[in-house]
N, C-alpha and C positions, 0 to 999 in steps of 0.2 A: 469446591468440588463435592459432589453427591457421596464417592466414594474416595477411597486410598485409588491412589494411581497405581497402574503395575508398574512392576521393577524391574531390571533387568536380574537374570537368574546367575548365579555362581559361574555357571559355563560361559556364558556371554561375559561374565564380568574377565575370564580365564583368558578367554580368547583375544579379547584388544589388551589388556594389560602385555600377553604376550606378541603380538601384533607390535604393540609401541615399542617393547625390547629389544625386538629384530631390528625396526627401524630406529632406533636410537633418539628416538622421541624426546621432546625436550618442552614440548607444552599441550596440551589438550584444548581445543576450542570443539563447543558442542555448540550448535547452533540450533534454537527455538528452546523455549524453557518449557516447556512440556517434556522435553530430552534430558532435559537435565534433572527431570524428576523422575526418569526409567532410569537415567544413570546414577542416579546419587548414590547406590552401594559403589559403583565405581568410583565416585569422587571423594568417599571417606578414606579409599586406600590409594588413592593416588598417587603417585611422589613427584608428579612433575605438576609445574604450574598450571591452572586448569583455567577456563573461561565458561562464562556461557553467555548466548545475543539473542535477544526478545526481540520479537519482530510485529508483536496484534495481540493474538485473540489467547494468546502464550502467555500472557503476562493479566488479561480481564477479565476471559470467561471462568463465572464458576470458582473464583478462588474465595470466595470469603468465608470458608467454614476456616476454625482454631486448625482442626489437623492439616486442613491445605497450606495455611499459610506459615503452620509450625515447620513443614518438608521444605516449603519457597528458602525460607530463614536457615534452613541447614547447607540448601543450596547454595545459597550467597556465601554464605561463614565458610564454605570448602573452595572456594574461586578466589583466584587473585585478584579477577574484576570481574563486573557485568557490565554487558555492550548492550545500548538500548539503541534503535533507531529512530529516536525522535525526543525530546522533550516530555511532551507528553506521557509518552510509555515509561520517561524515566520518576515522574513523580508516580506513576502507577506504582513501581518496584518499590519506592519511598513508602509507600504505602504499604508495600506487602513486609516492610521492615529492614529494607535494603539497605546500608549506610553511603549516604551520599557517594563517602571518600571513596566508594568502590566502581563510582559508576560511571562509565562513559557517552558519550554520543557517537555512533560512528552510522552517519547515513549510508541511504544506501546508495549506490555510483551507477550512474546509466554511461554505458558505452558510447561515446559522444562521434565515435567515426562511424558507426552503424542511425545511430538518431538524431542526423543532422538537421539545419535551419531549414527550412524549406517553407519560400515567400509563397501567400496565394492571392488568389485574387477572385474577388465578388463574383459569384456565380450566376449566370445566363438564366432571364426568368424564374429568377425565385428558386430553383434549383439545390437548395441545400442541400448538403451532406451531412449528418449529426451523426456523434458515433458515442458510444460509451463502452470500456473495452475491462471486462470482470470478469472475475467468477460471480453465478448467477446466484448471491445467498442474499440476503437480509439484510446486511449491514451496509450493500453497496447501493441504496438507494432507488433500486431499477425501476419499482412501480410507480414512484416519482419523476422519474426519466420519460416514462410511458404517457403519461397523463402531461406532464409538458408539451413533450412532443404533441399532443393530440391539439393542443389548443396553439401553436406554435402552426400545424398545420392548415388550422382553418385562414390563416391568414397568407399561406405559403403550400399550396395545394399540390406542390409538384419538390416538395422538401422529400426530404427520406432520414433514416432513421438506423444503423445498424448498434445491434446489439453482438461484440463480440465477445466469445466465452462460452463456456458452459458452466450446470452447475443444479443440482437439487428445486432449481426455482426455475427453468426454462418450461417445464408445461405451465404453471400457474402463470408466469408472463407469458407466454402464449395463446392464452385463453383470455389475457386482461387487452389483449393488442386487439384478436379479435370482437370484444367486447365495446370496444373503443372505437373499433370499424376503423381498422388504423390500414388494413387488406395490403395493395404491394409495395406501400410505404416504409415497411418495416423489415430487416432481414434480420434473422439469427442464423448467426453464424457457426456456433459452434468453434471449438477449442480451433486456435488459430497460430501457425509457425511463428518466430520471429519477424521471419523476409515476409510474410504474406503481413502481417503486422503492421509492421513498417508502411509497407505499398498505402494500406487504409489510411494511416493516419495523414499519409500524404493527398489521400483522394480526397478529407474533413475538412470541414471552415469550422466547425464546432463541434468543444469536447467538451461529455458532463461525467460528472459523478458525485451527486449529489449522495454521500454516505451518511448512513445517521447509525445511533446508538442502538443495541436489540437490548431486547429484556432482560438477556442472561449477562448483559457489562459488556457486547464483542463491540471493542469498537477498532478504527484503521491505525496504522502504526501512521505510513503516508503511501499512498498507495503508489505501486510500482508505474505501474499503466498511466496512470495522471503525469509523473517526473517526464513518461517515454513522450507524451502527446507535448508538454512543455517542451521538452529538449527541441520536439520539431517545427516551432512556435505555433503551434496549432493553440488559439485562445481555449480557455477552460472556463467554466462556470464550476465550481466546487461549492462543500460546505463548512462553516466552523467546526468541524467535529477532530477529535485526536490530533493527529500532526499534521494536518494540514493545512493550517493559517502556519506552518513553518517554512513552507516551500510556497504558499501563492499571499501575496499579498494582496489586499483589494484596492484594484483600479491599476494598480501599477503591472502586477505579474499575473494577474486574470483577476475572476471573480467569486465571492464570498457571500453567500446564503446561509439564512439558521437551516437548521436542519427541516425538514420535512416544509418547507416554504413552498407551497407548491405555487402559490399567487409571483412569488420576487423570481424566482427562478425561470419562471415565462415570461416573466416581463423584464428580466436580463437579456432573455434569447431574443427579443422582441428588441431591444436597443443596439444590443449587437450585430444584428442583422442591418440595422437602418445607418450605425455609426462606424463608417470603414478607419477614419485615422485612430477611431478606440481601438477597434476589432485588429490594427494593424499594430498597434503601441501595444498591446497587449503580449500578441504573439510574441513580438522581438525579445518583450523585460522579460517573458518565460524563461526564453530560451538560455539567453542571459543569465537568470536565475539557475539552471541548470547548470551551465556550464561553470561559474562558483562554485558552488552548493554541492551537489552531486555528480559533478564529474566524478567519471570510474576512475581514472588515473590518479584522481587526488586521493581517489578513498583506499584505493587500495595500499599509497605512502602512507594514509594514516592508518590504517592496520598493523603493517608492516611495524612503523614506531612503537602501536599498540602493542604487540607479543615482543618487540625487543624491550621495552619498559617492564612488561613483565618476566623474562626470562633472566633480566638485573637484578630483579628484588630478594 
């Protein structure tokens, strides 16, 4: 970090402390570890067991100055545990001086009666549907998404393309689509419901999200939006980056690109397109994988264990 993070001030700290006394509080979970660096005067007078759950760019952006990661390391030493979402993020926290013994995995859980299986089949004249469903920043690969699509297109002239999300980078993608002469192939959509959501992912034969590393260390924990297109076995094309060789295997539960491949990654959509029993074995092991892995019902039982194991100690 450039500077000291702010804090939270005495009144704030005043206020939940009394808050927790009313409700008879019996553990603190803060969630994102940037929170836990506003609350850390909260977490040196604590008296009940405290948490805190790294979820990205909480735990890579910007932490390698001594005073950042001397505040990370006070934060760890006041929590009974840290909850990482992924592998990945948890050797991140190993890094920032976390002790193993403290640290947990607890994915994240997609609602499995709202993001169910839903079979497709080969679309009429070349007709693709492509979706990629973010916030529009830097780490989620978009401009690579774009330039795919573009050459994806010459071969499939009536495909489309939606970009769902908003985000700091929807003019500069906007400006690269028209550049690319990608014209009513392309939609942005803008921030999108759940239910409207859903509908999309069911309208897809193909999901991307080619993520890669930014300069400042942000990288994905496992992106939400990827597990939701999984769960509905809509095929993925992803990258090795952060936690996500933890949820997509390659070949089996989708597919695996280095980062910024902008050659492999058109020439996946390009086999995908041509290879329905892949494109269909794909979808099903997602889903699959989903339903394991991040089912919300499982995860929310191991939470549940989680603050009882620590409300024992």
């Amino acid at each position: 970090m450039k500077k000291i993070p702010p804090q939270a001030y005495p009144a704030e700290i005043r206020s939940i402390r009394d808050l927790m006394a009313v409700n008879c509080c019996r553990l603190l979970h803060i969630y994102f570890g940037n929170n836990g660096l506003f609350w850390l005067p909260l977490l040196r007078r604590c008296k009940v067991s405290a948490l805190v759950s790294f979820h990205g760019a909480d735990v890579q952006v910007n932490v390698g100055s001594p005073a950042a990661k001397q505040l990370f390391q006070e934060v760890f030493a006041s929590c009974a545990l840290v909850l990482a979402r992924s592998e990945s993020l948890a050797s991140a926290l190993f890094s920032l001086g976390c002790s193993p013994d403290k640290v947990r995995i607890h994915r994240a859980g997609i609602p499995l009666d709202i993001f169910r299986y839903f079979p497709r089949q080969r679309p009429a004249q070349g007709a693709w549907q492509l979706l990629q469903a973010c916030r529009l920043v830097k780490k989620k690969g978009l401009e690579l998404t774009l330039r795919a699509f573009a050459g994806f297109l010459q071969r499939y002239p009536k495909a489309n393309l939606t970009i769902a999300g908003d985000g700091p980078l929807r003019g500069v993608l906007e400006k690269l689509a028209k550049d690319l002469q990608l014209g009513n192939r392309i939609q942005f959509t803008g921030f999108m419901d759940q239910c409207s959501l859903l509908s999309l992912y069911q309208r897809s034969h193909l999901f991307l999200h080619p993520s890669e590393q930014t300069p400042d260390g942000n990288r994905e924990g496992i992106p939400n939006s990827l597990l939701e297109a999984m769960a509905t076995g809509l095929p993925c094309i992803a990258t090795r980056h952060g936690g996500i060789p933890e949820a997509v295997t390659h070949l089996d539960s989708g597919i695996l690109v280095p980062e910024s491949d902008l050659a492999r990654t058109e020439d996946w959509l390009v086999r995908l397109s041509t290879d329905d029993p892949l494109r269909d074995s794909l979808g099903m092991r997602a889903a699959q994988t989903i339903k394991d892995n991040f089912n919300l019902t499982t995860q929310i039982e191991k939470l549940e264990e989680i603050y009882l194991s620590v409300q024992s100690q």
